[in-house]
C-alpha positions as CSV (number, residue, x, y, z in Angstrom):
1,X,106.5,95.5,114.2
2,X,109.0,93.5,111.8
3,X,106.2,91.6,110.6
4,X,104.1,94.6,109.4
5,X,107.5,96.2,107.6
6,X,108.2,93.0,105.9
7,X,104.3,92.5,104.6
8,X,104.6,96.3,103.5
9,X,108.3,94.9,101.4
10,X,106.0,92.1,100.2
11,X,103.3,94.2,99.3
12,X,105.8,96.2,97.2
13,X,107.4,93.2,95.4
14,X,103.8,92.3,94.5
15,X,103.4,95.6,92.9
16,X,106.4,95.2,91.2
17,X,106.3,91.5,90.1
18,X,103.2,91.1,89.1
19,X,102.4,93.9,86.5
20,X,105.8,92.8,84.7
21,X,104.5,89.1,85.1
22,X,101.3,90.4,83.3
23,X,102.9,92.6,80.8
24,X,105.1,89.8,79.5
25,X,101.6,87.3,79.1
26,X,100.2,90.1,77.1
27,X,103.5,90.7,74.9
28,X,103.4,86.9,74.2
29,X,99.9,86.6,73.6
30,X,100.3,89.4,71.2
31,X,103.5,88.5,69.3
32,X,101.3,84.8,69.4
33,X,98.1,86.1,68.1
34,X,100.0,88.6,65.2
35,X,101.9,85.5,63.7
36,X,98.6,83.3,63.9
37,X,96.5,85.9,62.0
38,X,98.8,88.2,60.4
39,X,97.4,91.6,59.2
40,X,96.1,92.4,55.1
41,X,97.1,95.9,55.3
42,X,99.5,98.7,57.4
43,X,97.7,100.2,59.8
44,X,98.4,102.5,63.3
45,X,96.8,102.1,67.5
46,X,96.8,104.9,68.9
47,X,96.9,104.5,73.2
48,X,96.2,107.6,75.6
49,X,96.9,106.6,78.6
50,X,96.2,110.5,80.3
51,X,92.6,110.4,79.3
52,X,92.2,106.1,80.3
53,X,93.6,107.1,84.0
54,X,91.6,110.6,84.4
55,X,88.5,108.5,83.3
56,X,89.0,104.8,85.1
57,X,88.7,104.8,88.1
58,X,90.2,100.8,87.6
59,X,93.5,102.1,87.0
60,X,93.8,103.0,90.5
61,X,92.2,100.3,92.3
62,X,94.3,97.6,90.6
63,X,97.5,98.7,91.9
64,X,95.6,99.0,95.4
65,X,94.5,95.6,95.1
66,X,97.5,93.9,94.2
67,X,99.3,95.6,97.1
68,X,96.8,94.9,99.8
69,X,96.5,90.8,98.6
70,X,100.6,91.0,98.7
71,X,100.3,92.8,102.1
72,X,97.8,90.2,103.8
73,X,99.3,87.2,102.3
74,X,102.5,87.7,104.0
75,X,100.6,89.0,107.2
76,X,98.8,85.9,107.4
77,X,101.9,83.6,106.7
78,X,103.8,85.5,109.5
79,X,101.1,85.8,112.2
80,X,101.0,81.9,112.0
């Protein structure tokens, strides 16, 4: 039983770690890629993220997928 709560606690950390681990790799490659080939002009992104996660079904599955591979990695390291 204590090994399935502590894969569901690493599942969790995964879920937690790794989209901050990601968003900090796209803030640097960003910030790296603006001062490399800075912009002629102003100019304005828009995001909407409502419509992107009503439409993708991605945006659901990622988070799924990153808590199941956290889930069975510490599963298998404990079962040993």
């Amino acid at each position: 039983m204590l090994i399935y709560v502590k894969s569901v606690l690493v599942g969790l950390l995964a879920l937690i770690a790794i989209p901050i681990l990601l968003i900090g790799i796209l803030i640097f490659g960003l910030v790296t890629y603006t001062l490399i080939h800075p912009t002629r002009g102003e100019g304005s992104t828009g995001w909407d993220l409502v419509s992107l996660a009503r439409s993708n079904p991605i945006v659901w599955f990622v988070p799924v997928l990153i808590f199941l591979s956290g889930f069975l990695w510490e599963y298998r390291r404990l079962s040993k």
